[in-house]
C-alpha positions in Angstrom: 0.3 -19.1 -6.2 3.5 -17.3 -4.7 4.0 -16.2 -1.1 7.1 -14.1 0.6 7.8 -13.2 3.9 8.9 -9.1 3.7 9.9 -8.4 7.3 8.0 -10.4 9.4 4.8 -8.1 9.0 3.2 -8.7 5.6 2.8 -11.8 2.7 2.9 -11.0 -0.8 1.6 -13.2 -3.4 1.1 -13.5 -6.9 -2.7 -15.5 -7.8 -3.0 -16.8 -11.2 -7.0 -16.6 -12.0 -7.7 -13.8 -10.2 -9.6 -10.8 -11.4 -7.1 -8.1 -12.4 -6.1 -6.1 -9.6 -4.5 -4.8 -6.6 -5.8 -5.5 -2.9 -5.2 -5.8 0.9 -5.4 -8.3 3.3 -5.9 -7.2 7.0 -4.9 -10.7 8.7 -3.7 -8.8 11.7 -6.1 -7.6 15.1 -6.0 -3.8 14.4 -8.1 -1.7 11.8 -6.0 -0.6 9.3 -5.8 3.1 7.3 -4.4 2.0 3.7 -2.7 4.9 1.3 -1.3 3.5 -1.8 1.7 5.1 -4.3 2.1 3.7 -7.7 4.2 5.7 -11.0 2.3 8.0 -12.2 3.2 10.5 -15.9 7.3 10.8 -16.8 9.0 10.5 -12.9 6.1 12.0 -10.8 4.8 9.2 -8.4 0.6 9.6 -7.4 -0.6 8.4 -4.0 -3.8 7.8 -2.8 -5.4 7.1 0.1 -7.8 6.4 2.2 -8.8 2.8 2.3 -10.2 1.2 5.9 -9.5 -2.2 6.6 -10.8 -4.2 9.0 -9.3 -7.5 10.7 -10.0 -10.2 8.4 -11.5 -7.7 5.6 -9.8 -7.3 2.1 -9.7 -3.8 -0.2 -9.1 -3.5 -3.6 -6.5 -0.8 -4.1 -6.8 -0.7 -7.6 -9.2 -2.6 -10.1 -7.3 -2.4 -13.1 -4.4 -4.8 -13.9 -1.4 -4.0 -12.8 1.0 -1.7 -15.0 3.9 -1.7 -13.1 6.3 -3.8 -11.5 6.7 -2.0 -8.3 3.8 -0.2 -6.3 4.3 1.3 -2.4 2.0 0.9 0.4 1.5 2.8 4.0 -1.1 1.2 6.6 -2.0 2.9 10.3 -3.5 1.9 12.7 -6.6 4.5 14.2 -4.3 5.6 16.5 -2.0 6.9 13.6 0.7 4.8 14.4 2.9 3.0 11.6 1.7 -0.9 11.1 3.2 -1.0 7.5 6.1 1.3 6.5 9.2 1.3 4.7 11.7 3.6 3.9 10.5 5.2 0.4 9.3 9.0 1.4 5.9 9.6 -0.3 3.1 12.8 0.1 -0.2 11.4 2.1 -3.2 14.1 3.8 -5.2 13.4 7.0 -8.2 13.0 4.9 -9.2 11.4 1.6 -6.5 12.3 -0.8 -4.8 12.1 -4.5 -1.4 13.7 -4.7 0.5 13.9 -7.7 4.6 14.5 -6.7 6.6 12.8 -4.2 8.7 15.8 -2.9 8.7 19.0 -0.9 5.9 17.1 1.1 5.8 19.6 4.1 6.2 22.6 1.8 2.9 21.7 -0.1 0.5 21.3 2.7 0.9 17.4 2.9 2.2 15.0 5.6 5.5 13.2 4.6 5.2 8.8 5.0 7.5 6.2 4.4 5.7 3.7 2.0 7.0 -0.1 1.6 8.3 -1.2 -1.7 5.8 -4.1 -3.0 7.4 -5.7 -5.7 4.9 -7.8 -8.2 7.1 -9.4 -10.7 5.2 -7.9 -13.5 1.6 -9.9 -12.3 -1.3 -8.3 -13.4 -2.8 -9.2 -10.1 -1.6 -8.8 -6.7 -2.7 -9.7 -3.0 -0.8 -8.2 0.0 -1.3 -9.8 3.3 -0.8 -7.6 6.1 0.0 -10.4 9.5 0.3 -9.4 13.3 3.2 -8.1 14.0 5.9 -9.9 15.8 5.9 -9.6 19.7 
């Protein structure tokens, strides 16, 4: 198995043997709301969300194996505020969603987030582990 450190806040790693998927790791204290972008048709990116996660719980984003290299995850806490983010602008809704598009967020009714880039090296499975974050 592989692990990384990506800025102090999440793992990433790579398990041979494992079903064929994508899931989440809540190692930190706080429940986490999980939305999830991945490539969707020609350059349009889809994003989904919601998935709850509780401390010391796991989620399966996505049960099929993995098509891409790079997929881009956004976590709250209940209080709506950011405990994973990066800098890639993606489309997300208060409530359940699927959004196909990545622009004019605002414009079409949506909420605009900055995902994190989750790189997979071409795995066809992938766990994230989301940590406590640094005091």
């Amino acid at each position: 198995m592989r692990c990384a450190a990506l800025a102090g806040s999440i793992l990433l790693a790579g398990a041979a043997g494992a079903a064929a998927e994508l899931r989440l790791c809540n190692q930190s204290f706080e429940v986490l709301n999980v939305a999830l972008a991945e490539p969707g048709e020609g350059q349009a990116f889809l994003t989904r969300g919601w998935w709850r996660v509780a401390p010391n719980q796991c989620a399966t984003l996505q049960r099929e194996s993995l098509g891409s290299r790079y997929y881009y995850v956004f976590a709250t806490d209940v209080f709506g505020n950011d405990v994973l983010a990066g800098s890639i602008p993606m489309c997300v809704a208060p409530r359940r969603f699927e959004i196909s598009g990545q622009q004019d967020c605002l414009l079409r009714g949506y909420l605009d987030a900055r995902f994190a880039e989750i790189d997979t090296g071409m795995q066809s499975s992938w766990t994230i582990f989301v940590t406590p974050r640094p005091n």
